[in-house]
C-alpha angles and dihedrals in degrees: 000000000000122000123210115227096254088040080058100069090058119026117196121217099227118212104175111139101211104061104230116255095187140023130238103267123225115302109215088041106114091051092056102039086049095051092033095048074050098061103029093198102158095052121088121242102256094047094045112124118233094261143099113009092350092054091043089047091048087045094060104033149111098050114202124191123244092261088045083232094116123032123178107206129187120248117167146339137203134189106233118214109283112244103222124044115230096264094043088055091052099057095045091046088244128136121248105240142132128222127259124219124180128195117226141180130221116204129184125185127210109263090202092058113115115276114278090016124097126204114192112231112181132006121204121185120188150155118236130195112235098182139268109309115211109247124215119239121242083257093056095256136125125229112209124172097341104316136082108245126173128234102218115213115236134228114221142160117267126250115245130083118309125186121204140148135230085249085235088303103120111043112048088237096070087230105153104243103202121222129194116209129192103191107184123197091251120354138072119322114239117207125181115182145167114251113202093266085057099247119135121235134192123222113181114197092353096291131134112316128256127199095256098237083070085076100048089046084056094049089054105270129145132225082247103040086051086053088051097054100044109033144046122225134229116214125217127187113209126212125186089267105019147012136231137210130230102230132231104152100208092060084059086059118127087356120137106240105234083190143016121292103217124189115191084336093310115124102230088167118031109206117268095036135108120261104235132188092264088060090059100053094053092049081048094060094033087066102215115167095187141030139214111249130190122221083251092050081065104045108094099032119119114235108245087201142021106273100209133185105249087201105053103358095238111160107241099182133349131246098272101010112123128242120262118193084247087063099046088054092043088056089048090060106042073057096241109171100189126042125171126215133185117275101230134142136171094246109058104340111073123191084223096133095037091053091046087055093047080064108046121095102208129096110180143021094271098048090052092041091059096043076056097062100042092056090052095035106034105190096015109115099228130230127198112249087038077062094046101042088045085051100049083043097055092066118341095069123089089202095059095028142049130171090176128203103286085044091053088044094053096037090061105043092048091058086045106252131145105220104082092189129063143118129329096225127066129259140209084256095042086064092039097049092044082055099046086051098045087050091051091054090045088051093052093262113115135358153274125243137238112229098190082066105122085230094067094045121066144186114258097193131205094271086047089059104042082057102060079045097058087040097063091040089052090050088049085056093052101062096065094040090058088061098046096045086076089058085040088082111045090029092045091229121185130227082253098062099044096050115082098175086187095112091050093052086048105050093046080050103055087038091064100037113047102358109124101253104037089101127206086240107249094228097176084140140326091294098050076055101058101031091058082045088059104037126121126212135204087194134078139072113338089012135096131287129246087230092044101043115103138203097279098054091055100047130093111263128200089248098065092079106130095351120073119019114262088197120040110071130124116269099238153039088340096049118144090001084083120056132161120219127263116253100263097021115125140162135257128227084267095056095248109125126246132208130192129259133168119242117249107210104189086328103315121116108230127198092242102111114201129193115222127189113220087256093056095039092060087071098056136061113236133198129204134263099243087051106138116255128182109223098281092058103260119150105240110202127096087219121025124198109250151185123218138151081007094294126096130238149136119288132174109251096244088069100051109099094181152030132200110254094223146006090230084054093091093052140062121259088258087057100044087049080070107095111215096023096154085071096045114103109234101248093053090043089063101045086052099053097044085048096054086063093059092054105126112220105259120224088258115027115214126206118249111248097222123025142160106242100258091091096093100035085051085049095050094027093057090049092229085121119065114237128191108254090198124025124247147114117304107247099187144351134197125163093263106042133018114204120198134185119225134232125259098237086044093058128094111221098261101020118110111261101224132064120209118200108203113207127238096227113199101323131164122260115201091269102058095260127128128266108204129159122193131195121252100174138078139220098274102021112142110228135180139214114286086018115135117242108175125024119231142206107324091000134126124186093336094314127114104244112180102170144011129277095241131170101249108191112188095205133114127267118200079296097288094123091043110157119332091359116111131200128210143190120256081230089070093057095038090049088053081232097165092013108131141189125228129181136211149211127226119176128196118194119192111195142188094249115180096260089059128280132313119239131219104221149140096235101087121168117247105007130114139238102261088052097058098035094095085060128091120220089277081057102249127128125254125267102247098029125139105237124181134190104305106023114138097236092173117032108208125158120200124204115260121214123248107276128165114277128245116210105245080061101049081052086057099045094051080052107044098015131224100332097073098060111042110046122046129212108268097164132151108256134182107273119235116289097009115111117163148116127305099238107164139003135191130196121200116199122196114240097268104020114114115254116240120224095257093058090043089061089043088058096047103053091049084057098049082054097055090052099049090052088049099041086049091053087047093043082059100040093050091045087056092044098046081041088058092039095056085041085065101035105048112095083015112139104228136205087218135293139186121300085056098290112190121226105255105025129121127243111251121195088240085062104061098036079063095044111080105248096245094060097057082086091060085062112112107211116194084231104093086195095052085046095053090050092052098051093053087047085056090041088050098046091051092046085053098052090046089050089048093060096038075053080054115042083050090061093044100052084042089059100033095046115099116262122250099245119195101261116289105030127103107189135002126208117208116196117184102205110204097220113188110198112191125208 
């Protein structure tokens, strides 16, 4: 095994049983390949898929005007550069976000053109700003505002077609009463379902339900055309005295004989007795294509067509109405031969559709367009083109309705058919087919399904949802530009002026900031981090709610095998809705999570890892990781334990096709951070992995003894470590920035060879607690790529390291730790084992009030010496200074309005003038019960307003900073350069050169040591070659230095530029206050 250089410094002895196959992906994967997947930003224009932004943009373009003389149609997007970095954002309370501009074209036609020709009349082409787009961080966070927040994926169940019963809830009976569902990915739900009289009813968004024939009349269909998709018909053939059918033995199964079945004047069923399958078979053999029928054998039956007089058409009898004895006379006499009726039976063969006609009262498409309508649009008269237009809108427009791709997919495998793609609206045959399945359930044939099957739930990620976002605020724009588009012709608008991309930007907005699940990020420790990134929720929009959820949706299900934690889930209200994913868990490109399994070749484990979804696991049998192999991999046993079909069991090994890749596969990382879990009870299990991730970082973290191997990939996978993105040798190190410089091989021509890692010195998360990195490398070190160079918060040499190893003793101790009571040694105390720093955060706002603006100062009325001794002369306390409850940290004063004066004030103002009496002291103080260090303060200036000395030191030392970071990568880049350049010159024959070199004369190493750097340029070799090289070193190194101080002077008018302040206020103070809490 290969250790890594920091791994190095501490081997572990590893004494895991199972070898590990795979390793632990990355663990914020599945946030940044869904936003990024979202964005597409890389990927230029013409090979971009259709999803994300692109897919949202071609959903809602082209917009065409209400004439069709003017379309604006999308062309193209790209993200700018984002103003501020991360860190920057942070500290000025901004989102990080870049801003979005699309390019659109405006395209008029010539109204005067010929009909059904169109002649184009004006092309505009533009590009047009949609607003700032929030970016991800590299570690898979948002920052909003100033502070991080997480976007949870949710858990919610997949669009498609789903069949299901009331499990004998809802009709005292306890007969099942079965339901079909097509849920779409945005649309109008569709519900058929059996009612206790075994109609079939129709229900679309929930609403009153219709009989569902209402809904095929509506699609076009006939009485006769719903008979011929639903039933089979028996023929009889009708003489003056008796009738015949026509024979088809398996339809006579499990039916009563009302007469004698005769074969060649054998009685094979005697009247009064069952048809069984034996029967069958002899009528089979027997080879009898019609059978004798009595009148009584036909009453009773439903008519499959009219039966119509063809010499007077008269209507004899109706499609589904049934035979009387009366009807059967009065088609004997029109001399009718052939009549059909419905194949039903009460076994497998229901009259379900036939009864549900026999209710509706409609007979035609209008009739049921219009109860349609009523049902949608009680109280509206309808009209017939408003029925037909709501109608084609419910679930045959792709602007109103969307079954997507992973709907369609699921759609047609559940009804069995073999063509996964397809549209996203429904069809004739979509309903149709819904029906036919629903009625074979109903009549025994088929299943239900579980929709708490991880197959029929998916993950909708952060970029899924952004999208849906943009889309509605892209719809919300259309509207208005469809308006506009009419004035676009005769005004000669540009896309620029129709689009107002306002309510896009508001409704991302609103999305990131207060939606459910954009989630201020719970940020304890580097574990809290990545366990929210990786969290799964049931809630949300378009999800369940805490008070509705029931048991089922909260238990573990067998599908959650690798894939969603059975362990890990809030104790509470929310218990089982929010899950966190299993370690190697992932999602496919139709949002169902995978997990990992080796493949099992006649008994043998190979090294081939598959991922299988929970649709596709159910068909395989599966051993476990801990099965027994012999060193070729064979599995050993005569029986192995199993899962198939979601259920376990024992299996030869000639019949597994796969193995899991590892015992941890089936928890969360938290869960898998707890060493022994296998002899953990559950519930204990659970409280121990949620309370890990309150674990605030101690002032020295300690590494664990005994670990399980996912400490280091949770330390480098969270990003709170800082890891070396190229390899190279460490050129300095100081405790707030590593610089290295790169290897050859690992740089890019025309890329800086050196990398500096600036340190996040104490810095506050979003729960008070302290951000530190420390440095584990040294000047020289030889480090590769992936290697980690500075510990973070709870860390330790690259391992995540939550607690203390402490000696715990369970014993008792003169009964002072009776029951919950705990005792503990004064070392403990005196080591600041568990002390801990937290830092906040005081802010100090100075506004424009009406009375004039308030001033943020160190001459403040009525307060003494010692109180103001910790200011400067702004007024703004000292970067290392003690405060205590009460200390003024941020001297302000506020003015005061005109009031009448007592006389102890008008005694102060002839002492101390005007200045006593007309401003109050308004400054930031210490709250009640924090005492601490002054670590860090900011200052933010209004554009305009005039910096204080304290913010124009400030300044300057963040300048000098910049430099010295820039200087240093110069310094590097120049070293390696003049390195190359003296590489080329020495043993080389010159012309001449400075120092007095002769024609003629070779470069020495002592030469040029004696030369300054800048004049070996000036050397005049008698290899032209050699000449034209030197000149473009010299070229490049003068196009670097100007390109360092442009890098420079950017920084420089960013930092010295005035801050965009809310409105009203003039300046902010920001003072960090160190806080150490013992135990």
């Amino acid at each position: 095994m290969s250790y890594s250089f920091t791994e190095k410094k501490r081997i572990r002895k590893d004494f895991s049983k199972c070898p590990r196959i795979l390793e632990v992906p990355y663990l914020l994967a599945t946030q940044l390949e869904s936003y990024r997947r979202f964005l597409q930003e890389d990927v230029p224009s013409e090979r971009r898929r259709p999803t994300g932004l692109h897919a949202a943009l071609h959903s809602v373009f082209p917009i065409s005007s209400y004439s069709g003389s003017a379309v604006l149609e999308y062309v193209d997007y790209r993200l700018g550069e984002p103003v501020f970095d991360v860190k920057e954002c942070q500290m000025r309370g901004m989102t990080f976000a870049a801003p979005l501009r699309t390019t659109l074209r405006l395209v008029i036609y010539d109204k005067e053109a010929q009909a059904g020709a169109q002649s184009v009349k004006d092309i505009k082409e533009q590009e047009v700003y949609m607003g700032e787009l929030p970016l991800m961080t590299r570690n898979g966070t948002f920052v909003i505002n100033g502070t991080e927040r997480v976007v949870v994926s949710q858990l919610h169940r997949s669009p498609g077609v789903f069949f299901e019963h009331d499990k004998g809830k809802t009709h005292s009976s306890g007969k099942l009463l079965f339901s079909a569902r097509v849920i779409p990915y945005r649309g109008s739900w569709l519900d058929f379902e059996f009612d206790p009289k075994d109609c079939v009813f129709v229900r679309i968004d929930r609403r009153r339900k219709l009989p569902a024939t209402i809904l095929l009349r509506a699609l076009g269909y006939s009485t006769d055309e719903i008979l011929d998709a639903f039933f089979e018909t028996n023929v009889f053939h009708l003489s003056k005295d008796a009738a015949q059918l026509e024979l088809v033995p398996e339809r006579l199964r499990g039916e009563t004989a009302s007469f004698d079945i005769k074969v060649k004047g054998k009685v094979l069923v005697e009247a009064g007795r069952r048809v069984t399958a034996r029967h069958i078979r002899e009528l089979e053999q027997a080879g009898i294509k019609t059978l004798a029928v009595s009148d009584d054998y036909l009453i009773g039956k439903t008519i499959a067509r009219d039966v119509v007089d063809t010499e007077t058409g008269e209507l004899i009898v109706s499609a589904n109405d049934e035979l009387s004895a009366d009807a059967v006379e009065k088609i004997r006499q029109a001399g009718i031969k052939e009549i059909r009726t419905l194949y039903t039976n009460d076994f497998d063969r229901g009259p379900y559709m036939s009864s549900t006609l026999r209710i509706d009262p409609t007979t035609s498409e209008l009739e049921a367009l219009v109860e349609i309508y009523r049902m949608m649009r009680p109280g509206e008269p309808p009209t017939k083109e408003a029925a037909q237009n709501l109608f084609n809108n419910l679930f045959f427009s792709s602007d109103r309705y969307d079954l997507s791709a992973v709907g369609r997919m699921k759609f047609n495998r559940r009804l069995g058919r073999e063509e996964i793609t397809g549209p996203g609206v429904l069809s004739k045959e979509d309903i149709i087919d819904v029906l036919k399945v629903l009625i074979d359930i109903r009549n025994g044939n088929g299943y239900v399904d579980d929709i708490d099957h991880l197959g029929n739930r998916r993950i909708r990620s952060v970029g899924e949802m952004a999208e849906n976002v943009f889309r509605i605020g892209l719809v919300r724009v259309e509207r208005a530009v469809r308006e506009r588009l009419s004035l676009a012709e005769s005004e000669g608008l540009t896309p620029q002026e129709l689009i107002n991309a306002k309510p896009v930007a508001a409704a991302i907005k609103e999305f990131f900031g207060s939606s459910q699940l954009s989630q201020f990020m719970d940020q304890n420790n580097p574990l809290s981090e990545i366990t929210h990134k990786r969290r799964v929720s049931a809630l949300g929009p378009g999800g369940l709610t805490r008070e509705r959820a029931g048991f089922e949706v909260r238990d573990v299900h067998p599908t959650h095998y690798g894939r969603v934690c059975p362990i890990e889930t809030p104790e509470g209200p929310n218990i089982g809705l929010i899950n966190s994913l299993a370690c190697y868990a992932r999602t496919n490109e139709y949002g169902f999570l995978e997990t990992p399994y080796r493949k099992v070749v006649d008994g043998r484990a190979t090294e081939d890892v598959v991922y299988l979804s929970a649709i596709e696991e159910g068909q395989y049998v599966i051993a476990q990781a801990n099965a027994t192999l012999d060193e070729k991999g064979n599995l050993v046993d005569d029986l192995v334990s199993c899962r198939h079909a979601n259920e376990f069991s024992m299996s030869m090994p000639d019949k597994v096709d796969y193995m899991d890749v590892s015992p941890m596969q089936i928890v969360s990382v938290a869960a898998g951070l707890i060493p022994f879990l296998e002899h953990d009870d559950a519930n204990r299990a659970l409280m121990g992995s949620n309370m890990q991730r309150q674990a605030v970082p101690t002032l020295r973290a300690e590494k664990p003894l005994v670990g399980t191997g996912m400490e280091r990939t949770v330390a480098i996978d969270s990003g709170t470590v800082v890891v070396a993105d190229r390899g190279g040798i460490v050129d300095s190190v100081d405790a707030g920035r590593i610089v290295v410089r790169v290897n050859d091989e690992e740089t890019i021509p025309g890329e800086a060879g050196v990398d500096i890692y600036n340190l996040i010195k104490y810095t506050r998360s979003n729960q008070n607690t302290s951000i530190n990195q420390r440095p584990l490398v040294h000047p020289g070190d030889d480090i590769a790529r992936g290697d980690v160079l500075a510990d973070g918060s709870s860390t330790d040499m690259g391992e995540l390291a939550l607690g203390q190893n402490l000696l715990v003793a369970f014993m008792p101790w003169h009964g002072y730790n009776f029951e919950d009571s705990i005792l503990i040694s004064e070392r403990v105390v005196e080591e600041d084992r568990f002390t801990t720093i937290h830092i906040e955060e005081l802010t100090c706002v100075a506004r424009d009030t009406k009375l004039g603006p308030e001033e943020i100062t160190s001459d403040i009325p009525n307060v003494g010496e010692y109180a103001l001794s910790k200011l400067d002369e702004s007024g703004i306390v000292y970067i290392g200074a003690e405060v205590a409850t009460g200390d003024i940290l941020v001297g302000k004063v506020t003015p005061k309005g005109e009031t009448q004066l007592t006389p102890e004030e008008k005694l102060l103002r002839a002492i101390f003038g005007e200045k006593a009496s007309d401003v109050k002291d308004t400054s930031l103080r210490v709250p009640s019960g924090m005492d601490g260090t002054v670590i860090d303060v900011q200052v933010f200036t209004r554009d305009g307003v005039e910096k204080d000395q304290r913010a124009l030191e400030i300044e300057k030392m963040e300048l000098a900073s910049i430099k010295k970071d820039l200087n240093d990568q110069l310094r590097i880049v120049e070293d390696d350069t003049f390195h190359r350049v003296e590489r080329l010159l020495i043993g080389k024959t010159v012309e001449g050169g400075p120092g007095g070199l002769k024609a003629g004369s070779r470069i020495t190493e002592g030469y040029l040591a004696e030369v300054p750097r800048e004049k070996w340029f000036e050397i005049r070799l008698r290899n032209e070659d050699a000449n034209r090289q030197l000149e473009a070193v010299a070229q490049q190194i003068k196009i670097l230095r100007k390109e360092f101080d442009r890098r420079f002077e950017e920084k420089k008018a960013k930092i010295t530029a005035g801050d965009d302040l809310a409105p009203g206020v003039l300046k902010m103070v920001k003072v960090y206050l160190a806080v150490k809490r013992r135990t």
